[in-house]
NUZA-456841 format. One record per residue (C-alpha): residue number from 0; residue in three letters; x negated, z, y. Coordinates in Angstrom, 2 decimals. Each point is the difference from the previous one (the first is absolute). Layout:
N
NUM/ALA/X/Z/Y
...
This chain:
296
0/UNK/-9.81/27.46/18.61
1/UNK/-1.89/-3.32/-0.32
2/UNK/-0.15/-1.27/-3.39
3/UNK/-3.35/-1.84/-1.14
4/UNK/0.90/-3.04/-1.69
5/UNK/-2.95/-1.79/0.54
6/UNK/-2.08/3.06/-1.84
7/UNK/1.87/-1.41/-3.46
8/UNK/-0.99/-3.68/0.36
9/UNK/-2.21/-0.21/-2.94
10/UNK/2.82/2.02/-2.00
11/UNK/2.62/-2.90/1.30
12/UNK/-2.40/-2.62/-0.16
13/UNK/-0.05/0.80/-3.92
14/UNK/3.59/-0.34/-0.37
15/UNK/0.37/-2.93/1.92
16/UNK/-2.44/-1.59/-1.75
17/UNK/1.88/1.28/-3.65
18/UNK/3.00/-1.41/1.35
19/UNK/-1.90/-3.51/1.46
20/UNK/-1.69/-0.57/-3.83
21/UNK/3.76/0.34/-1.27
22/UNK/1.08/-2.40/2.35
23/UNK/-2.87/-2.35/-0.82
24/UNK/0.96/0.18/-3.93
25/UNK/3.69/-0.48/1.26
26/UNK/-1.45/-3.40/1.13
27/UNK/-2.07/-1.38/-2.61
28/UNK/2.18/0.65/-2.29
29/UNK/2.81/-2.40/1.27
30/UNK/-2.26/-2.69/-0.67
31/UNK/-0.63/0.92/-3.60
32/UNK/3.52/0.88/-1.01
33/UNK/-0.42/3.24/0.29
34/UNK/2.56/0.93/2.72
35/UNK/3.36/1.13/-0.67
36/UNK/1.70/-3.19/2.13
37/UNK/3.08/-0.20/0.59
38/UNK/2.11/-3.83/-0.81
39/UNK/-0.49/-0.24/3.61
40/UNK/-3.99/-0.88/-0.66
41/UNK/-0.24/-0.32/-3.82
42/UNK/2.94/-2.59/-0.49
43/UNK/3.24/0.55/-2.19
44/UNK/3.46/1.34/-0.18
45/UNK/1.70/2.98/1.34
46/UNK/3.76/1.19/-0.72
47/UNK/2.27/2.83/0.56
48/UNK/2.90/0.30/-2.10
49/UNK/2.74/2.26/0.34
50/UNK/1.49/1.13/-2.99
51/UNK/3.76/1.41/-0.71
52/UNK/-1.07/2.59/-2.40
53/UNK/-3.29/1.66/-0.20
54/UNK/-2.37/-2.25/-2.08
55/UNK/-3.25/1.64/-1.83
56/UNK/-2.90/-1.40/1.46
57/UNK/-2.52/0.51/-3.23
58/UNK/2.85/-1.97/-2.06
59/UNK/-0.60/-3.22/3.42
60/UNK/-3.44/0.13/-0.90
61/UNK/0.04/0.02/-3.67
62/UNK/2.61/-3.05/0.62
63/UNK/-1.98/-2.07/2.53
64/UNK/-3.20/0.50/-1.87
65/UNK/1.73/-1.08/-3.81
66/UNK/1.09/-3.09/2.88
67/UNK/-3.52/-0.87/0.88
68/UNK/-0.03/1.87/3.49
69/UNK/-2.87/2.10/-1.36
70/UNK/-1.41/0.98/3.56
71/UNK/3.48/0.87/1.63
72/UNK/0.04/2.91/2.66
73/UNK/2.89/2.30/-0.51
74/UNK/1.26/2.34/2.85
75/UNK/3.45/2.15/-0.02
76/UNK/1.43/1.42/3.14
77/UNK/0.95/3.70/0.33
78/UNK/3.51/-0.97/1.56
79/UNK/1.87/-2.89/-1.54
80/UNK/0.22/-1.65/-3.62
81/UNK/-3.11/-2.51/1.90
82/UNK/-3.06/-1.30/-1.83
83/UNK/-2.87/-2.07/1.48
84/UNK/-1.39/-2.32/-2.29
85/UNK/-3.51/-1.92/1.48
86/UNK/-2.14/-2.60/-1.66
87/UNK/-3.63/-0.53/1.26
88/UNK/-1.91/-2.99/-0.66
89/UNK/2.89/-2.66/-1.17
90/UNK/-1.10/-3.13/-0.46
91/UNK/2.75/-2.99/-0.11
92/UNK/3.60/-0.23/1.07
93/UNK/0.68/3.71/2.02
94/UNK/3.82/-0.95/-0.12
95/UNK/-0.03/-0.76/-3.52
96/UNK/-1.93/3.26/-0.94
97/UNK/2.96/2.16/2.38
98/UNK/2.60/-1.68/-1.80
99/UNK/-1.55/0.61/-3.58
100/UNK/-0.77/4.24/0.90
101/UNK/3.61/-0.15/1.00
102/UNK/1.25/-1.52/-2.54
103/UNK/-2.19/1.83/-2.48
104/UNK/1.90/3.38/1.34
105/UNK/3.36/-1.51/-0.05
106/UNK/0.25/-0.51/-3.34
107/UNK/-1.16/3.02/-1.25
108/UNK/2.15/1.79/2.18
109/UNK/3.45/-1.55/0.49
110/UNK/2.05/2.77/0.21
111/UNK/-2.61/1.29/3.19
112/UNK/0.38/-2.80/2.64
113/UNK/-1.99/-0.05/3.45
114/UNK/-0.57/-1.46/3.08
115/UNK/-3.23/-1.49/1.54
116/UNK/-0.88/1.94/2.87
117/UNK/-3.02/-2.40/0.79
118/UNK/-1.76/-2.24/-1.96
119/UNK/-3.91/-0.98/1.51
120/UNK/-2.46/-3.17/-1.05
121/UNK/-3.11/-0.29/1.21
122/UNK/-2.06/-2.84/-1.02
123/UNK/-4.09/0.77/-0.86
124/UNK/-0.84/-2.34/3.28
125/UNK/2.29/1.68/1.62
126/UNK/-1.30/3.70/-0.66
127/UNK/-3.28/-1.21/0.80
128/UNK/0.75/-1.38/3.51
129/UNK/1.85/3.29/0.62
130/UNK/-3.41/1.90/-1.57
131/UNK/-1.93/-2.43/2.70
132/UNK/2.15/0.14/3.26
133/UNK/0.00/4.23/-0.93
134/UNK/-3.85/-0.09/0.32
135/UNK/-0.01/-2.11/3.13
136/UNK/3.39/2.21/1.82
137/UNK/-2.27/3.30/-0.49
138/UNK/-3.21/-1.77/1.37
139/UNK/1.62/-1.19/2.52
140/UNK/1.84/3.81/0.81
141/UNK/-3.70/1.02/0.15
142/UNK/-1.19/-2.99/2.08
143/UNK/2.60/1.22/2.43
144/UNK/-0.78/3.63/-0.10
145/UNK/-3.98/-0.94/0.45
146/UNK/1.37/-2.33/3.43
147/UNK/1.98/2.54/1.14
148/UNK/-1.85/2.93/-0.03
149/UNK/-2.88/-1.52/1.15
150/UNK/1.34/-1.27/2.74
151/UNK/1.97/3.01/0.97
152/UNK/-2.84/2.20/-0.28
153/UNK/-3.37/-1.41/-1.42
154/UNK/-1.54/-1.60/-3.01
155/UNK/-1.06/2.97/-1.71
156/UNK/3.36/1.80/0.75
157/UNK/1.75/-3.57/-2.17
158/UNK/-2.73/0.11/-2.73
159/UNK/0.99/3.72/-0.62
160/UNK/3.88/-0.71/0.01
161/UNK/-0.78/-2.90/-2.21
162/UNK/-2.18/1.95/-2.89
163/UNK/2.23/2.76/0.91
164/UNK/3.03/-2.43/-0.95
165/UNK/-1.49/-1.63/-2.62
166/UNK/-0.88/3.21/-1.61
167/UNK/3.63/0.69/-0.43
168/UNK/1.16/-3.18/-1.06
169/UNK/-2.47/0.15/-3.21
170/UNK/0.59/3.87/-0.32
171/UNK/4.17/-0.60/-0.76
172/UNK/-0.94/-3.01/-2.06
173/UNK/-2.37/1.95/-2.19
174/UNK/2.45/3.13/-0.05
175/UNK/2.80/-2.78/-1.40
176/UNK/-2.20/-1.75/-2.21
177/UNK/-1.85/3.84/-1.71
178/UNK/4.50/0.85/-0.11
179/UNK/0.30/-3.52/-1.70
180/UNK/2.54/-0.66/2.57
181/UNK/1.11/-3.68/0.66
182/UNK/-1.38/-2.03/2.68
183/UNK/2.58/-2.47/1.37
184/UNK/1.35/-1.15/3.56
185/UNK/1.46/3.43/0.73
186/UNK/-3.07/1.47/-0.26
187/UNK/-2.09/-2.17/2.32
188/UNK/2.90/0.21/2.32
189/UNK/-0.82/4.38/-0.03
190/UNK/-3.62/-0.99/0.38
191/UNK/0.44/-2.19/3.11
192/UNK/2.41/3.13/1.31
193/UNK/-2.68/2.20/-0.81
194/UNK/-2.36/-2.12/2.06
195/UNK/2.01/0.36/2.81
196/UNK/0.51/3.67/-0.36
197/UNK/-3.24/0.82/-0.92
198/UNK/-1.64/-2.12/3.20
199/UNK/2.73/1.36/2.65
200/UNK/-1.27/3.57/-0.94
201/UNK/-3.54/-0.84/0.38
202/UNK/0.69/-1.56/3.38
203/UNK/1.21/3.58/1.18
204/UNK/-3.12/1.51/-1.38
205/UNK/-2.33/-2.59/1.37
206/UNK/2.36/0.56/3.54
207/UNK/-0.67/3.15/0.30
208/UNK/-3.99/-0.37/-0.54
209/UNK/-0.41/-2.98/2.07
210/UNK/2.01/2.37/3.04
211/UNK/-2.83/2.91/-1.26
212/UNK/-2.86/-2.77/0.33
213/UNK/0.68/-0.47/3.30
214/UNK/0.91/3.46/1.81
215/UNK/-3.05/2.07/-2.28
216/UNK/-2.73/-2.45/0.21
217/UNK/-2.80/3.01/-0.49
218/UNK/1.76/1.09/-3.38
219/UNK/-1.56/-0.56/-3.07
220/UNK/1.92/-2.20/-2.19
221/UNK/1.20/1.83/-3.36
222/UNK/0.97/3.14/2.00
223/UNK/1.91/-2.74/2.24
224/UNK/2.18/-1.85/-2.56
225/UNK/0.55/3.05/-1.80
226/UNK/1.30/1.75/2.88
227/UNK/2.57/-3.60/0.58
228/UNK/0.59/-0.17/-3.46
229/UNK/1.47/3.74/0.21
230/UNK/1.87/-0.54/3.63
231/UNK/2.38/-3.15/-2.03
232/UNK/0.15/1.84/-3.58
233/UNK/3.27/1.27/1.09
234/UNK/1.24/-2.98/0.72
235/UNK/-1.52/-1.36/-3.20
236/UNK/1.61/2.55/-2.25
237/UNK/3.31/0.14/1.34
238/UNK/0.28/-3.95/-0.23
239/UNK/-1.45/0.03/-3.34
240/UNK/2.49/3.15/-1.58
241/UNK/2.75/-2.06/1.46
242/UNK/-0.76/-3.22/-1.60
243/UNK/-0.82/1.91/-3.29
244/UNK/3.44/1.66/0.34
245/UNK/1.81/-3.43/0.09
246/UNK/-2.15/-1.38/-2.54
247/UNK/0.57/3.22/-2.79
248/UNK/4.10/-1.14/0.62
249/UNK/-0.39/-3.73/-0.82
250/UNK/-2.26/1.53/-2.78
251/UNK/2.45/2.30/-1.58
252/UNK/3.42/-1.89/1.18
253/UNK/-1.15/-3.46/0.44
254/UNK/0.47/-1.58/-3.58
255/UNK/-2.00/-1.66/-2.41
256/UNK/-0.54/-3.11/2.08
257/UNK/-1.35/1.28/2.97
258/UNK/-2.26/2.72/-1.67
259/UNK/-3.13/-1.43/-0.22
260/UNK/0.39/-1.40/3.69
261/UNK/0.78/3.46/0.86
262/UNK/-2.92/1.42/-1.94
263/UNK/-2.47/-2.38/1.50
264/UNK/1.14/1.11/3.55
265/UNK/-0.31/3.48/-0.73
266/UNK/-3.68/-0.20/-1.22
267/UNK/-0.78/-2.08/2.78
268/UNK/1.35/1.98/2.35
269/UNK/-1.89/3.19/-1.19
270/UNK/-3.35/-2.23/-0.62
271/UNK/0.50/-1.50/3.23
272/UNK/0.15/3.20/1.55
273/UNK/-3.43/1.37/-1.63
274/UNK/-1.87/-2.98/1.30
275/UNK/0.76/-0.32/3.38
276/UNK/-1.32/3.80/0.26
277/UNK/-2.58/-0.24/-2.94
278/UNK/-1.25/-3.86/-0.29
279/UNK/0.71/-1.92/3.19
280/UNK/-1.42/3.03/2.39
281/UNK/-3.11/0.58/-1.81
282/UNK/-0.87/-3.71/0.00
283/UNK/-0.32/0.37/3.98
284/UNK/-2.80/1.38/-0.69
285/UNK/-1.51/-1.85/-2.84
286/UNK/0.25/-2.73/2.80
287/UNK/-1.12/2.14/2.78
288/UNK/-3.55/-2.43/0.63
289/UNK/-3.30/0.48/0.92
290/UNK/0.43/2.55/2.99
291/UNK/2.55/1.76/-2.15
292/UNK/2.97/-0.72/2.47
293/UNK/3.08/-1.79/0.19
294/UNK/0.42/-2.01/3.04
295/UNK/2.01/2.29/2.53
């Protein structure tokens, strides 16, 4: 049986472009403030303390905010007597702010001692170089995907990875931003991972039609990438239930620090797998020219 995904293009073109507008507001609103940034971008001071007894974390807050640490971010750990403790936004001495939350929660809890598990300051400059050379390391992933495939195949074949790509990118960025999910190093690392993912299983769906192209030159085109797009959706599947498996462990098992990585992957993973079937194939033919061919 030969499934017609090109039939539901203007169904998929919908959702992509739902899940393109959230990327787009995912944008614009790091500019304004908007975003949920991580110290990494937004400046300020992270630490993880790690506690002998349990600790409350509503009676921290209360405590830091009586302190002046109004805007604190409080997180508990499910395993542990741990507490992470993050500060957007600090202007002045970082050092001298780490020193005073610690000291702040020593004293009102001397007979609770902990350790610092990791302390991290990140200067306002600083997070906005990192928010900079972020924008560029993406453009240039999608520089390189545009070179590549163009080169390996055609033009048109690296325009569609690229949108294809791109598409993706913005899609996980609006799904963290609409989860209010913080957007730090971490996550543009899973965002250049799902670049690379997303591209190397568009390559095997562009493979196949390009192979198609040549040995069926008298076959109309939709009938022809459909008919590719079903002979590699094995392939596709298999690789993508795989990943997805490995992903749903670091998910469930992975911890607290690694969960938001692990999320990212996992929605790239399945929206990378949509849009090399449902976006990057169906912009062959957007492309397709005046005679309504791709070059064979």
């Amino acid at each position: 049986m030969t499934l017609d995904f090109l039939g539901k293009r203007r169904y998929t073109f919908v959702i992509s472009a739902i899940l393109f507008f959230l990327g787009v507001i995912a944008i614009v609103s790091i500019p304004l403030g908007k975003a949920n940034l991580g110290i990494d971008f937004s400046g300020g001071v992270s630490l993880q303390l790690n506690f002998d007894k349990p600790v409350g974390i509503d009676e921290v807050r209360t405590l830091l905010e009586e302190s002046g640490y109004k805007d604190a971010f409080l997180q508990d750990f499910a395993e542990g007597n741990k507490l992470l403790i993050r500060l957007k936004d600090t202007a002045g001495d970082l050092s001298k702010v780490s020193e005073g939350i610690k000291a702040t929660i020593s004293g009102r809890f001397p007979d609770n001692p902990f350790l610092i598990d990791s302390v991290t300051e990140v200067g306002p400059t600083v997070g906005k170089k990192l928010q900079k050379d972020a924008l560029l390391a993406v453009s240039i992933s999608l520089l390189g995907i545009l070179l590549y495939v163009g080169w390996r195949f055609e033009l048109r074949f690296g325009i569609a990875a690229v949108v294809a790509t791109f598409h993706d990118v913005l899609a996980v960025l609006g799904i963290f931003t609409l989860l209010n999910k913080e957007i730090n190093l971490l996550t543009i690392t899973a965002l250049l991972t799902l670049a690379g993912y997303s591209l190397t299983d568009t390559v095997v769906v562009f493979d196949r039609i390009r192979e198609n192209l040549r040995r069926h030159r008298k076959e109309a085109l939709i009938p022809l990438i459909n008919r590719s797009i079903n002979e590699v959706l094995r392939r596709t599947v298999v690789t993508s239930v795989t990943t997805l498996l490995v992903l749903v462990s670091l998910l469930i098992f992975g911890g607290d620090v690694i969960h938001d990585f692990s999320l990212a992957l996992f929605l790239g993973v399945l929206v990378g797998t949509y849009s090399s079937v449902f976006v990057a194939s169906p912009l062959l033919l957007v492309q397709k020219g005046k005679k309504g061919k791709l070059i064979r």
